[in-house]
N, C-alpha and C positions, 0 to 999 in steps of 0.2 A: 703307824708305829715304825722306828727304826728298824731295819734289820741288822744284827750283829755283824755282817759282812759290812754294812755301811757306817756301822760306829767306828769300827776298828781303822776305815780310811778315816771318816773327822779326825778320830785320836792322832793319827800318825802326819794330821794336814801341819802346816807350818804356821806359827802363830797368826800371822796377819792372816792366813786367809779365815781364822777359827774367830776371830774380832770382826765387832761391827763396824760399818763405815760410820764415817761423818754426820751427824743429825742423822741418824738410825737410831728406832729403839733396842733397848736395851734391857731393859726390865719391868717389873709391873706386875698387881696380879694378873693370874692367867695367861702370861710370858713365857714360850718355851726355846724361845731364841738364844741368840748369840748374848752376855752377858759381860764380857770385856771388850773394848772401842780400842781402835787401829790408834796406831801409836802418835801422840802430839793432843788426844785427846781423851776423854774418860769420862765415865757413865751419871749422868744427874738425876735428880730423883723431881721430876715434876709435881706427880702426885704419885700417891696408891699403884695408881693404873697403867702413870707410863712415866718410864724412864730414858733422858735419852744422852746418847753419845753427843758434846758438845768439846768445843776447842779448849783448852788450857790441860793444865792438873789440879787435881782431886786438892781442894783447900783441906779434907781432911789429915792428907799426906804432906803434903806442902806449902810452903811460906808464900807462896807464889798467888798471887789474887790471876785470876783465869784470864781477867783478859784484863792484862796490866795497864794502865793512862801512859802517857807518854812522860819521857823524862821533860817533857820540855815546857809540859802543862805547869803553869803558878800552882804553889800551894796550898792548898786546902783553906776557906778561910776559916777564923773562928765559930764556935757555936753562937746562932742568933735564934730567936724565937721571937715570932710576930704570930697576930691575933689578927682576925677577920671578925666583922659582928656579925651576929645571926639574921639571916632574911630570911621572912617568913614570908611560905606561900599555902597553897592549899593543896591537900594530899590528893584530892581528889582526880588531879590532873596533871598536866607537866609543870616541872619542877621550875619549869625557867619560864618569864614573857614572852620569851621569842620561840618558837617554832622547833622542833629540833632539829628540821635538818636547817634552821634558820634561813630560809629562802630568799628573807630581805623583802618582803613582796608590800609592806608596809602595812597600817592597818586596816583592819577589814571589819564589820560587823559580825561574829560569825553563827551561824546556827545551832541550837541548844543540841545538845548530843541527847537523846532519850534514855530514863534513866533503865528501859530494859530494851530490849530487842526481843525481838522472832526474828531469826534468817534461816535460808534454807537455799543455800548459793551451792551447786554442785560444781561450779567453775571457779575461777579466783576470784576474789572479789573487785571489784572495780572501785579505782585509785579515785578517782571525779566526781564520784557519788558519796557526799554526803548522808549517814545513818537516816536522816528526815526526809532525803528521797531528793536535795535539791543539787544540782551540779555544781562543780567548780571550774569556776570562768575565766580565772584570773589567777596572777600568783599572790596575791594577798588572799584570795582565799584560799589557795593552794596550803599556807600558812594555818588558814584554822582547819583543814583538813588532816592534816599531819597532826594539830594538837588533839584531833580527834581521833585521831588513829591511836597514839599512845595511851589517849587515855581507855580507848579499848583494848589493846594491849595490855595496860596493867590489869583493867577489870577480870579479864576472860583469861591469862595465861601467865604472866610474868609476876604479877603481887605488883603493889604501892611502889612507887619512887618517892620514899623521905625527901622533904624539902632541905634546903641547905642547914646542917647545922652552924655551931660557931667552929670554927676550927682555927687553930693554934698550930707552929713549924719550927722546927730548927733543922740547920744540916752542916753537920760535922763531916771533914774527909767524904768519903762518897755515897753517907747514912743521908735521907731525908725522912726526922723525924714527923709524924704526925698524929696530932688530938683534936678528936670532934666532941663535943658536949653538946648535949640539948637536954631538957625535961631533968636536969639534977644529977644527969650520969655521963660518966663521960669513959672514952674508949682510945688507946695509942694505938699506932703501927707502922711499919716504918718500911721504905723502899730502897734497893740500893739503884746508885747511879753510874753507871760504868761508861767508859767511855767518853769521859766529856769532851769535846774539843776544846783544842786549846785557841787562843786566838780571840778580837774582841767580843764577838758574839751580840746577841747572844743565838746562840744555837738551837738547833729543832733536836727531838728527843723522840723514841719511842717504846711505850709502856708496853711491856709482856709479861703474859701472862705467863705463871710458871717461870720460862724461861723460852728467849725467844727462838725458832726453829728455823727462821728464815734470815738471810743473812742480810746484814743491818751495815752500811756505807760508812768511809768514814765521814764526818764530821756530824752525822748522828749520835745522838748518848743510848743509848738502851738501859730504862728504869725497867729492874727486875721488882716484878709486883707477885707474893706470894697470896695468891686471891683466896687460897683454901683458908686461910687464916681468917678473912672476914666472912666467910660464909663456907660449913662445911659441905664435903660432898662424897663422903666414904660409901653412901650406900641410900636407898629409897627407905629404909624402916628405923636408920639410925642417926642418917644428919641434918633431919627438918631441926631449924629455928635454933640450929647452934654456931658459933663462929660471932665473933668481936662486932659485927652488923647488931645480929640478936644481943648478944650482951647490952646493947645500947637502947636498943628497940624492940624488946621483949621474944623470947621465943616463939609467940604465936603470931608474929607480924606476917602478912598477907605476901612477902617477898619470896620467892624461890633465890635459889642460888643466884641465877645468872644475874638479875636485879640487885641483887644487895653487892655482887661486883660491880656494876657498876655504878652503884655509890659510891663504893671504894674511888674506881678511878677519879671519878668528881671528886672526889678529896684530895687524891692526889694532885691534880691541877688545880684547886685551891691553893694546897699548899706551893706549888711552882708561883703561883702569882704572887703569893708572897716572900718569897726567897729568892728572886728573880736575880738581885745584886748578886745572893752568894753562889746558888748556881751556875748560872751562866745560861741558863737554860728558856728557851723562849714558848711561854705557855701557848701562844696562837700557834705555835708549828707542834703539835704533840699528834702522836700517828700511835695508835691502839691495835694488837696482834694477839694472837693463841693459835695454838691449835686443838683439832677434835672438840672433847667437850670447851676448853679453853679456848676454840674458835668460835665455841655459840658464847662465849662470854663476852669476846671482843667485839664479835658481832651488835648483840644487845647494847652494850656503851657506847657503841657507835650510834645506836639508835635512837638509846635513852640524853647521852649523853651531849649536845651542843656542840660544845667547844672543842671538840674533836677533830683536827683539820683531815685525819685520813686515818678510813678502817680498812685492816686488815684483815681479813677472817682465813684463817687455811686447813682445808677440809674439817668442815665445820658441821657438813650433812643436816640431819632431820635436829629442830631445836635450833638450826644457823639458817643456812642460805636452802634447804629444803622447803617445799610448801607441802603440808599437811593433805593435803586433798591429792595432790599427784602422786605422795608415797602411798596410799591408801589406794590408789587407783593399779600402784608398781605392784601391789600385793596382791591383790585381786589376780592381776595378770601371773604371780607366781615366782614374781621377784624377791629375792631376798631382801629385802630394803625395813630398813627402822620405821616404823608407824610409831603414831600419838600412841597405840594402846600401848607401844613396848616400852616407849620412852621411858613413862613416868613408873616403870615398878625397877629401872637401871639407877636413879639419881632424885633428886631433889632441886633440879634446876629450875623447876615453876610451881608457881602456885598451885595451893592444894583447889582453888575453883577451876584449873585445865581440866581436873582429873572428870567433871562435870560433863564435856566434850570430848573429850580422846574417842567415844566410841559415837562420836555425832559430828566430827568435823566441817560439814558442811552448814553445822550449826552457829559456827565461827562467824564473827564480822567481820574476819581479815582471814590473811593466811602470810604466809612471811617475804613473797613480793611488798607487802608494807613495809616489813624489816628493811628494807632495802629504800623504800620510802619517807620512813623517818631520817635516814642517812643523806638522803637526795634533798638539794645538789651539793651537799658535800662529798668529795673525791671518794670511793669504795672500792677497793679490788679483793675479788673473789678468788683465792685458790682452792680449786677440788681435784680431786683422785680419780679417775675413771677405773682403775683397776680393783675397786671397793665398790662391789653393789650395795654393802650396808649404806654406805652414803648416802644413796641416790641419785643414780647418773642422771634420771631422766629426771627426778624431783628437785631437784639442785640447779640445771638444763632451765627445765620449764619455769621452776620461780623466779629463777633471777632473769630471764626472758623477760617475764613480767614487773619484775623491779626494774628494767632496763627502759621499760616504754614511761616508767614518770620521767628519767634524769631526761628522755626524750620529748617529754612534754615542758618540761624544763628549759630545752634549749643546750642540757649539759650533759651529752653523751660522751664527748671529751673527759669526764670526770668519774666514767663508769667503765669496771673490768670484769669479764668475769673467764677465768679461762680454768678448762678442766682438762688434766691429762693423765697419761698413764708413764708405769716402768718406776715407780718409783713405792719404794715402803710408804706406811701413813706416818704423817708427819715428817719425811724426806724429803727437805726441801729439791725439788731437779731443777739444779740452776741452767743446765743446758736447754731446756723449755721454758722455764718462768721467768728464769734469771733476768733476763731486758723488761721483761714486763716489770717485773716489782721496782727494778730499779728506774723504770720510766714513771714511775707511780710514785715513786719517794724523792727522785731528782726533780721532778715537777711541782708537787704541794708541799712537802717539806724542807728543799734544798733554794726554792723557787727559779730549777732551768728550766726554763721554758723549752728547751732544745735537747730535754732529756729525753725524747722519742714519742712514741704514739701509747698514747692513752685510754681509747676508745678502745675495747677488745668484749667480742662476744665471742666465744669459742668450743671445741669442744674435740676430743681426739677419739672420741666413742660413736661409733657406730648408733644412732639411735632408729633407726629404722622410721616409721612411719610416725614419729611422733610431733604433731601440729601445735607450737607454740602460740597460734591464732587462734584455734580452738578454744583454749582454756582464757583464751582471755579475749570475750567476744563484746569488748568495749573499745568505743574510739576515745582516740588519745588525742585532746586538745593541745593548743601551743599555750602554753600559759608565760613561755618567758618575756 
């Protein structure tokens, strides 16, 4: 608690120093912070939990759209609405033909996945191994591995990934409307698009969640995606199976939150493919971000999701770039770190069959070095916090350690980041640390400079003392590229 002698200096400090800085939070429950942002900028309401200080002024005060397009940008064009038809696939598994991290590895025969398991893997699980016990040799089977990973994914933690409904678009001014219908019901919602570059294009874009906390180049667009809307996440005992997803697909659908976001996203770049003329907007360059829980969201899309040229995730911890077996391991040892068991009584982000495993992890047939596997080799850069034990420095550390050895058997290290540092609030983006990185990550797969810097980043600004990344993962890593 304050003491009265130290309220009476706040009171008497000078406005700017009593405001928060720039991407600082701001509000939220359970916020006892700074609740006004330094001047040029003003407080957003991401969700419930966090608010933060972003650039412009407050649309409710003023005319002024936050982060105005350029004078020089054409005209908005007219409203159009185009239809996609519905592809039908089977829920049972991933949602698309190809692979998700799409590997290209061509086709392959691949092994029946079983339709139960027994595991009992104390370490991470191993990327090469097949559920049937047989290796992968190649990257075409690297391909049916990944579709086997997701489909374990869905089984054991995430819920079902709906196959593609039909979906319908229009996009007025910087609105891109969008309707999916399947089974007789049908669902809107709509993205803003800020930023578009002017120029022939078309241009690369990138989808945030909430609202994005890391700063975005120009000739990027940033699509503001309100993900609470398709799937809620006010609380663990009151927003299972509600949010515009469930509206469409029943309340009791097998999707946690993070999953039925990223059908959202796939819809959104649905609809980019079909609006492509009015946008301007190029669906193959589209780069997916959040942060905290909104970083295990981004995460997940990146996973579930394909067509995803580059995920973002930023301090994203346990449910993101954490593996469940090393925060469980941080606990033991008397670290304060988020575990499976705490996760799911905070949120609604997985399926109610995790809740099965939370206290048997090891019972798992992945851990979230897959997360990072379904991504692979598509481009992923990791931001984490080292000054947030909730995180998981060392869970965070060690699993993407181990996400890091497939883009290695890959042949695409070049296309993997993961860096962790400290000095900075959660969700403060520190451009003075990260800054080159993100932007050699976005100048690279979405800008396409090849000369936008170095790519390959394993990192970490925390002290980890004696902890063995070989350990945990006591598999050899073939070259599959």
């Amino acid at each position: 608690m304050r003491s009265p002698v130290l309220l009476a200096v706040v009171g008497a400090a000078t406005g700017a120093q009593a405001q928060q800085s720039l991407w600082g939070q701001c509000g939220g429950n359970n916020w006892s912070g700074q609740t006004t942002c330094v001047s040029g900028a003003y407080c957003f309401k991401q969700n419930d939990w966090y608010h933060q200080c972003i650039p412009g002024s407050n649309p409710t005060t003023s005319t002024t759209s936050i982060r105005t397009t350029s004078t020089t940008q054409p005209a908005p064009p007219p409203i159009t609405t185009l239809t996609t038809s519905t592809v039908t696939t089977s829920t049972a598994g991933p949602t698309s033909t190809s692979s998700p991290g799409n590997g290209g590895g061509g086709p392959a025969t691949c092994p029946s996945t079983p339709s139960s398991l027994s595991v009992s893997v104390s370490t991470l699980n191993d990327p090469f191994t097949f559920a049937d016990g047989s290796k992968v040799t190649s990257a075409a089977l690297w391909d049916c591995r990944q579709s086997e990973i997701s489909t374990l994914f869905q089984r054991y933690e995430l819920g079902t990934l709906p196959p593609k409904p039909s979906v319908s678009a229009s996009f007025s001014g910087s609105t891109l409307s969008i309707t999916a219908s399947t089974g007789g019901k049908s669902i809107s919602f709509s993205v803003t698009i800020n930023n578009r570059p002017s120029g022939p294009g078309p241009h690369p874009a990138i989808i945030a969640y909430g609202m994005a906390s890391i700063p975005v180049p120009a000739g990027v667009a940033t699509i503001l995606f309100n993900n609470d809307d398709i799937a809620a996440q006010q609380s663990a005992s009151a927003s299972r199976g509600r949010g515009k997803f469930f509206d469409l697909y029943g309340s009791s659908h097998s999707a946690g939150a993070l999953t039925a976001w990223a059908w959202g996203v796939g819809r959104i770049i649905d609809a980019l493919e079909l609006t492509q003329a009015q946008t301007n907007i190029d669906p193959t360059r589209i780069g997916v971000t959040g942060c905290s829980r909104n970083g295990k969201g981004a995460f997940v899309a990146g996973a579930l999701e394909p067509r995803i040229a580059l995920t973002l995730p930023q301090e994203s911890g346990a449910g993101g770039s954490g593996c469940w077996r090393i925060a469980r391991w941080q606990k033991q040892n008397g670290n304060n770190v988020q575990d499976a068991p705490q996760i799911i009584t905070e949120n609604v982000w997985f399926s109610t069959s995790f809740n099965n495993y939370v206290n048997n992890v090891n019972g798992l047939p992945f851990d979230h070095h897959l997360l990072a596997g379904l991504v692979a080799p598509r481009p992923l850069y990791v931001m984490e916090n080292s000054d947030m034990e909730w995180l998981g420095r060392q869970s965070t550390y060690g699993c993407m350690g181990g996400g890091r050895k497939v883009y290695q058997a890959l042949g695409a290290l070049d296309k993997f980041g993961y860096s962790q540092v400290g000095g900075n609030s959660h969700c403060s983006f520190p451009s003075a640390k990260q800054g080159s990185e993100l932007s050699a990550f976005i100048g690279k797969f979405l800008l396409k400079n090849n000369n936008a810097g170095s790519t390959s980043i394993y990192r970490t600004e925390q002290n980890l003392g004696s902890f063995n990344l070989d350990s945990w993962c006591p598999w050899t890593v073939p070259t599959l590229a």
